[in-house]
FIDRENSE-553781 format. One record per residue: residue in one letter; x, y, z of N, C-alpha, C in turn. Coordinates in steps of 0.02 Angstrom, whole numbers, plus 50000, padded with zeros to 5 digits. Layout:
N
AXYZXYZXYZ;...
END
This chain:
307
X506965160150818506945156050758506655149250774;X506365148950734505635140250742506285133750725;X506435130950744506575122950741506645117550704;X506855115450669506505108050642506175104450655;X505695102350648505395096950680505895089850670;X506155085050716506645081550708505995075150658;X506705070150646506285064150588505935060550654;X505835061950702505245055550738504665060450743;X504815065850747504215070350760503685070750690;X504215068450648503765072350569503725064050551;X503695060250583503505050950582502835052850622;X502885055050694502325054850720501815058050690;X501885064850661501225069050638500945065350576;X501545060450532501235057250475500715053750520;X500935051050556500415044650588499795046950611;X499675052550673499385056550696498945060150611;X499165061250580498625063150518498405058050482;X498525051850474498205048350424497765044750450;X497795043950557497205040150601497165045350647;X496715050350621496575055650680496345054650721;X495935048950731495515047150778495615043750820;X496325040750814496855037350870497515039250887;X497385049150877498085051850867498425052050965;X497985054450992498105053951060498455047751084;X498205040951048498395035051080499115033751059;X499135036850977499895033950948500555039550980;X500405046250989500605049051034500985045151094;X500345044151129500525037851204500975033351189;X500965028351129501375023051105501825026951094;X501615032451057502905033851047503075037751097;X502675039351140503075040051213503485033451248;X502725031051264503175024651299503635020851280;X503655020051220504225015751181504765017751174;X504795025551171505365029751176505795028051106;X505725026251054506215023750999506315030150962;X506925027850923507105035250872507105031550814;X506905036350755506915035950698507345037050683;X507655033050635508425035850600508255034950530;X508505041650495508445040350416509215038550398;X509385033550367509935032050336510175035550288;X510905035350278510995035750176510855031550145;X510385034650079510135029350017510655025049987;X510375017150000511025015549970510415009949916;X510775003749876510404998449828509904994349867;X509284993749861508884990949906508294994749932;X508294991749965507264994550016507884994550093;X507625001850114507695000850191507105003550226;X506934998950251506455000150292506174994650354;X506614994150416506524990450479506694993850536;X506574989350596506304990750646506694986150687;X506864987650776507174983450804506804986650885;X506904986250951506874988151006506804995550989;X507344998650976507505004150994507365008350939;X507225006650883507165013150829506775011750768;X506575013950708506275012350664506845017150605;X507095013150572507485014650510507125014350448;X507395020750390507165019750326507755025250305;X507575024550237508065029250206507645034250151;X507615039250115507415044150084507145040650018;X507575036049977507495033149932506855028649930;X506755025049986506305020249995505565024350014;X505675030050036505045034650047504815037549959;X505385038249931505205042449863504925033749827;X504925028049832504875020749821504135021949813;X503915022549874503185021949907502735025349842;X503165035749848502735038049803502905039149725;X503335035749704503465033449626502905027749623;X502945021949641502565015049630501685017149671;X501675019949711500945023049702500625025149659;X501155030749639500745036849571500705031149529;X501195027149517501165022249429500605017949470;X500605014049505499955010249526499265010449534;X499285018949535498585020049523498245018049437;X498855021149418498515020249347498285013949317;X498425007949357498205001049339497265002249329;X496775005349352496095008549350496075008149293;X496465012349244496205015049177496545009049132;X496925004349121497274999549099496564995649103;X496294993549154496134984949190495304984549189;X495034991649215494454992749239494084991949168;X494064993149087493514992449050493484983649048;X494094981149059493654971049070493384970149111;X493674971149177493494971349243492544971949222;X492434980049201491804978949204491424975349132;X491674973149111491474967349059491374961049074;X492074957849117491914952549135491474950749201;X491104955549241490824954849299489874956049265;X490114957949221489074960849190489164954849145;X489624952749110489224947749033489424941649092;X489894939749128490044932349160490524929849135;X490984932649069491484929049035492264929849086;X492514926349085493004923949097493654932649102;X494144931449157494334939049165494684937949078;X495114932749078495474932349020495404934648963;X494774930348953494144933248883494094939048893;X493634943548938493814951848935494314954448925;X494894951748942495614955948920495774954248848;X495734949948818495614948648750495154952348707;X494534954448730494174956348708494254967048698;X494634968448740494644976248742495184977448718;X495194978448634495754979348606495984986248622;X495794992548670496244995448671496734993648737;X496524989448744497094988848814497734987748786;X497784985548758498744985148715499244989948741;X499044995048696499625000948724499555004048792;X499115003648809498825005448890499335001948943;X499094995648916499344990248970500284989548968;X500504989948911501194993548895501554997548927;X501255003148905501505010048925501575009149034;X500795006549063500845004349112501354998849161;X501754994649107502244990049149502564994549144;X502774999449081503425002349098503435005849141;X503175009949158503095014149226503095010049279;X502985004649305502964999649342503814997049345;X503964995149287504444994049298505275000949303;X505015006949290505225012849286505215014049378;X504665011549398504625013849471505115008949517;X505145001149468505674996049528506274996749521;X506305001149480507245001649452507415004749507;X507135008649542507235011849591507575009949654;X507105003049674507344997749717508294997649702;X508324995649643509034993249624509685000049624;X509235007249626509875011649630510235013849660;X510475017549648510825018249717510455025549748;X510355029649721509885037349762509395036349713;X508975039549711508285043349682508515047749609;X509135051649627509185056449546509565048249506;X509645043449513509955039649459509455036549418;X508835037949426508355032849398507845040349363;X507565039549293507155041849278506625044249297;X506525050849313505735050849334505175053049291;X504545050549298504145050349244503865057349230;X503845061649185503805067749174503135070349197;X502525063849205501805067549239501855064949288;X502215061949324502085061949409502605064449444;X502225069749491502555074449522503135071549564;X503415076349574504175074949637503615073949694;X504085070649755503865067749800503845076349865;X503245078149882503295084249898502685082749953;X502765086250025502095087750088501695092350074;X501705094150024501385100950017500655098449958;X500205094449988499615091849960499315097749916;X499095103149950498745107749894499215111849835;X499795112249840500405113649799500155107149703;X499755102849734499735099149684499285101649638;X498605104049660498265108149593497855100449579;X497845099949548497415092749518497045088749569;X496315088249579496155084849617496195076449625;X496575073249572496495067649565497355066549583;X497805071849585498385069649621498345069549677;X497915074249699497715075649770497465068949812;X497105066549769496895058649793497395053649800;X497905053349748498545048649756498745051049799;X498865055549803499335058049872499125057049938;X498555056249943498125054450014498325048150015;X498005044149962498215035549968498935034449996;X499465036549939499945038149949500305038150026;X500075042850063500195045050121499705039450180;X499315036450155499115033850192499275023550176;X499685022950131500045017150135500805016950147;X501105024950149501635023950197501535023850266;X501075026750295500755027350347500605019850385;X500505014450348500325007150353500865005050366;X501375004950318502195000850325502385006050405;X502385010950402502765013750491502395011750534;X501625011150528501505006650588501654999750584;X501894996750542502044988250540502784991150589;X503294993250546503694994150579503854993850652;X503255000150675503255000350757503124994250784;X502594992150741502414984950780503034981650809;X503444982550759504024976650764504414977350835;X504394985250828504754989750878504524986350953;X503674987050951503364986151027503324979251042;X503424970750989503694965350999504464963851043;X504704968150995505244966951005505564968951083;X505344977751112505534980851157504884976651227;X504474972451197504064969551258504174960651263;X504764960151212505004951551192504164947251192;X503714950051133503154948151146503094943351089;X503524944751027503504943950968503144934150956;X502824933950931502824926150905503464922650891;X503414916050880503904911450896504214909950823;X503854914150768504344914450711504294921750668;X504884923850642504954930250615504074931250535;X504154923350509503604923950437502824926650494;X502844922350558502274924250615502174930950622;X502734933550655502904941050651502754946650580;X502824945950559502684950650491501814950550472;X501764943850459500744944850483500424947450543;X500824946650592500614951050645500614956350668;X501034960950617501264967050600500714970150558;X500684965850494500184967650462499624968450468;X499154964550515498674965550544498494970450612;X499024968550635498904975050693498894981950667;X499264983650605499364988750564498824992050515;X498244986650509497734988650469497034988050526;X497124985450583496684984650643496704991450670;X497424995350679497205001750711497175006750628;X497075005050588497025012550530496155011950519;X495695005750557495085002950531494715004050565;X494735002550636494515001650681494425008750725;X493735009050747493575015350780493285018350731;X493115018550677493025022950597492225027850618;X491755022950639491165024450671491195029550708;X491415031850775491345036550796491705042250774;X492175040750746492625047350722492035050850634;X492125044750627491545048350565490695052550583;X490375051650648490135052050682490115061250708;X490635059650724491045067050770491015071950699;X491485070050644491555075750611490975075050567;X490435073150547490005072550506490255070150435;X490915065050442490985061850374490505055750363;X490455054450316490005046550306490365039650323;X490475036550354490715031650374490935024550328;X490505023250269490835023050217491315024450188;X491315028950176491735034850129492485033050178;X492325037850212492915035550263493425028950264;X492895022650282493215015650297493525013550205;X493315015950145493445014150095494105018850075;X494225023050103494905027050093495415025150118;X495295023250185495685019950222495915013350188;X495475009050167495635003750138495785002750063;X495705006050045496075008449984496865010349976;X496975015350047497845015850069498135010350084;X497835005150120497954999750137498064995350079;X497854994550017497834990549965498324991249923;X498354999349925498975003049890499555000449921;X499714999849974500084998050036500214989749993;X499814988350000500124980049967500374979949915;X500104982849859500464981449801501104986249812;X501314989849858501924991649847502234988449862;X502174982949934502504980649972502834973249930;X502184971849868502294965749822502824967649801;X503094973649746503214978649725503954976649763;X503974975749822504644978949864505014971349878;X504534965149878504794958549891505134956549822;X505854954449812506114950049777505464945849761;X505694942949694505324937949665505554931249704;X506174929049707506314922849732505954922949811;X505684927449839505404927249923504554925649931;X504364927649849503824926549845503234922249887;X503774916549879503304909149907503654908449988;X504094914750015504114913450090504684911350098;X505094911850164505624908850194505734909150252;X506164907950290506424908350371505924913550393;X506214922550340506094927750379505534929550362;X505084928950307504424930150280503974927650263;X503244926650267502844920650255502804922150150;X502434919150136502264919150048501744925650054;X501814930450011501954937449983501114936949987;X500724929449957500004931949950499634933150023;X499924929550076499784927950124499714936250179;X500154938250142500444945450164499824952350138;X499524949450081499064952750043498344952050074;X498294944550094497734942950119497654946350183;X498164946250221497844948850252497534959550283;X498034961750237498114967150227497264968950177;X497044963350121496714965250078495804960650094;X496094955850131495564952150128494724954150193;X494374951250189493724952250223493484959550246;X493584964250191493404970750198492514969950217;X492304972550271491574973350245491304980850208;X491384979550168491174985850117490694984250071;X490074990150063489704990050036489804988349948;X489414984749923489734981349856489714988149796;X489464992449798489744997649760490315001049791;X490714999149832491215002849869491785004149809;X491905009749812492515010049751493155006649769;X493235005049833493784999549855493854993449805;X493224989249776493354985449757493474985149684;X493344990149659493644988549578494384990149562;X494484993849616495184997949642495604993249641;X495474988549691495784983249715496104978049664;X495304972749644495534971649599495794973449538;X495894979949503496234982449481497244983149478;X497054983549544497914982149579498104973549577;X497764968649600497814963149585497824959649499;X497464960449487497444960349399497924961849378;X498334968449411499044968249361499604966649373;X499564965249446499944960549492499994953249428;X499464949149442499504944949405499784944349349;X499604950049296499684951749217500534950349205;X500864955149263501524956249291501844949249296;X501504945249309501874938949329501554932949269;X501354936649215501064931849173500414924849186;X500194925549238499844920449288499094920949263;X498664914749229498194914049220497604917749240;X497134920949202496714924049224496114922149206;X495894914749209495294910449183494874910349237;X494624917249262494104918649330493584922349312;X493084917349345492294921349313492134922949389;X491844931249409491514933949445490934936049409;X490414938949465489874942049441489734950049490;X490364950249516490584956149575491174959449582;X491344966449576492084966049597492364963649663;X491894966249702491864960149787492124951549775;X491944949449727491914943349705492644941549650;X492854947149620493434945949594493904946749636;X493884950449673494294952849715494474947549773;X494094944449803494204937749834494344932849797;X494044932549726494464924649692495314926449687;X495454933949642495934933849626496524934549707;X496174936149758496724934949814496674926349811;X496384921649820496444914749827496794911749772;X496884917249691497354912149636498224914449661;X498134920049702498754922849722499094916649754;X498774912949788498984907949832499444902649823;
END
């Protein structure tokens, strides 16, 4: 009779599948580090940290990831007819959102699911909170989904939980090498970046090897990565927003997770993006009097109004 695969093993193969091309190396890292994963019981809150010896989360906070993904994608179909209004005529993002009267019920129906997905944060398990009748249960079984466009969330999906467990480890290999910077808000950007440095980096030859386009590739990746932020916005209290002892300010956290992509300016990363930012903002009621003539270009102003 076959085994379970234990929870560090089915941590590693997530990891090992979402950077194939540095699966050998992350392998090496959870050897040497030797840490165990422990899944907790779901209790009120986000669990999800890291110390020397182990990387903790709980079930709830994994079903977190893919509730507020699936609803986050849909910010595209909400955001994207101003988006491309206000980047072709030059008017103002505001003025385009004014201007596309069907966004109303769109944009509606969209917080609630948004906010349908943070209630989650506050419950106590997963069956206490509503789930939205078109987005699927949280399930490994990618082709089980049928729809090619769930199929795509689910990649993202999988590849911005994939982002938070390597921050995690990070914390793990600071911590177990006492390497860590000299403040915890230091630490968490340095997590973050090391975390999107190995999902980025190397993209060239691996795309190379299997005959994917290298594009294509680096914009998927960074796309999980983006998804990855707005959950993580998603997961910070409002009062932490602007930073404290243990965390730097939330935009700071975005920037660097979201900022200096080099991607080609039709890259679908960027309408994506700002898409996810736009409703970030919308969410927080926060001025949207920004003229681009790029989504590349919105997408960098609106990380700098985050600020």
């Amino acid at each position: 009779m076959a085994t379970e695969p234990s929870d560090r093993t089915i941590v590693l193969h997530l990891l090992r599948g979402a950077v194939p091309e540095r699966a050998d190396e992350i392998s090496g890292l959870w050897s040497q580090y030797g840490h165990a994963v422990e899944v907790a019981p779901s209790t009120k809150g986000v669990t999800m940290n890291a110390d020397a010896s182990r990387i903790k989360f709980d079930t709830k906070t994994i079903d977190f990831f893919w509730l507020l993904g699936f609803s986050a994608w849909r910010a595209i179909e909400v955001y994207s007819p101003a988006l491309v209004l206000a980047t072709l005529t030059g008017i103002s993002l505001d003025q385009a959102l004014k201007i596309d009267v069907e966004r109303g019920q769109y944009e509606f129906d969209y917080k609630q699911r948004i906010a349908s997905a943070q209630s989650l944060v506050a419950a106590e398990q997963t069956p206490d909170v509503s789930w939205p009748t078109d987005v699927p249960q949280p399930t490994a079984d990618r082709d089980g989904l049928g729809d090619n466009q769930l199929k795509a969330v689910f990649d993202l999906v999988a590849l911005a939980l994939a982002f938070a467990l390597l921050h995690e480890f990070r914390h793990v290999m600071y911590c177990s090498d006492n390497s860590a910077p000299s403040t915890l808000p230091e630490e968490e950007i340095g997590c973050d970046t090391w975390a999107r440095e190995f999902m980025t980096s190397g993209l060239a030859a691996y795309a190379k090897e299997h005959s994917h386009d290298y594009a294509q590739v680096q914009q998927k990746r960074a796309m999980g990565i983006a998804l990855a932020a707005a959950i993580i916005h998603a997961m910070t209290p409002t009062h932490a927003h602007w930073g404290n002892r243990q965390y730097p300010p939330i935009a700071e956290r975005l920037t660097a997770m979201i900022g200096g992509y080099n991607l080609p300016p039709g890259s679908s990363f960027w309408p994506f993006t700002a898409c996810l930012l736009i409703a970030l903002m919308r969410q927080e009621n926060r001025p949207l009097d920004i003229v681009a003539h790029s989504n590349q270009e919105m997408v960098e102003a609106l990380l700098d109004r985050l600020r």
